[in-house]
C-alpha positions as CSV (number, residue, x, y, z in Angstrom):
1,X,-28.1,61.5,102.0
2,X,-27.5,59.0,99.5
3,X,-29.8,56.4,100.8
4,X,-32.6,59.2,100.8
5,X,-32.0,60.0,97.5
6,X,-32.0,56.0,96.3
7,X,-35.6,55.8,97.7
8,X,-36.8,58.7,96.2
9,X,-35.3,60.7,93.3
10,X,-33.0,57.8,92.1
11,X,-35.8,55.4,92.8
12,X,-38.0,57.9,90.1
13,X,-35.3,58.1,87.5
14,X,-35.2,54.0,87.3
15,X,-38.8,54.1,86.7
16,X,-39.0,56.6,84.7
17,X,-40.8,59.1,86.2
18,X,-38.4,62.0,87.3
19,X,-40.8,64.5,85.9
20,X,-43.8,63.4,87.6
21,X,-42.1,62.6,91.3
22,X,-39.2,62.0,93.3
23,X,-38.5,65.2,94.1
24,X,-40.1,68.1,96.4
25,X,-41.1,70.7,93.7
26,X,-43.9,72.8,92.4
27,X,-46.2,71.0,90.3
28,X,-44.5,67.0,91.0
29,X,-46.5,64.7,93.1
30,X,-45.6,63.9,96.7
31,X,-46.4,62.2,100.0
32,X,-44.2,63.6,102.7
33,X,-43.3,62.2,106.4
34,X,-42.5,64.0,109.0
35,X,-40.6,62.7,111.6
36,X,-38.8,64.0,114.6
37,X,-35.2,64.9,114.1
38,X,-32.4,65.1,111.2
39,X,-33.0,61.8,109.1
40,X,-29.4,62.8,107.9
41,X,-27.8,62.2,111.0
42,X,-29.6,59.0,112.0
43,X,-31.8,57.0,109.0
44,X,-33.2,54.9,111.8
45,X,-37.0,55.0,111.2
46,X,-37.8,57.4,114.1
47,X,-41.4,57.9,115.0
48,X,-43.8,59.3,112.4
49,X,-45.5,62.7,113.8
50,X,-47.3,64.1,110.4
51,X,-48.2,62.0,106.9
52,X,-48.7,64.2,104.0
53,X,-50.5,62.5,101.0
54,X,-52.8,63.7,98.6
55,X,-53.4,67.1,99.9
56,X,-54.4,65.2,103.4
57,X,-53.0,65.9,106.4
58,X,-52.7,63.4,109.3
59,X,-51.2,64.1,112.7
60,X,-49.7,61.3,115.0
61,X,-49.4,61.9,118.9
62,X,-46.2,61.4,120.2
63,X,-44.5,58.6,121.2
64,X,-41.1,57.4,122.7
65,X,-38.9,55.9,120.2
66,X,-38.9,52.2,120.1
67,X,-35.9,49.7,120.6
């Protein structure tokens, strides 16, 4: 959780902008990516089926993870 939180809400405070972003709320600003499983049990960058940014939507087929 902690390394989650130093890429996004800590990463905001440093610069700054913990009003604006860094945080899934109403009215803040936000890219989101969806991947399959629980990044808390494995922060291994698994493969990417959804990117959220800027009110777009794009979806990813799916693929085997890599090595």
């Amino acid at each position: 959780m902690q390394a989650l939180r130093a890429a996004t809400q800590w990463a905001a405070r440093c610069l700054g902008l913990e009003h604006e972003v860094g945080t899934v709320e109403k009215g803040r600003r936000a890219d989101l990516v969806v991947v399959g499983g629980n990044p808390l049990d494995d922060v291994t960058m698994r493969p990417v089926s959804t990117l959220l940014s800027a009110s777009t939507a794009t979806s990813y087929p799916s693929s085997p993870r890599g090595p």
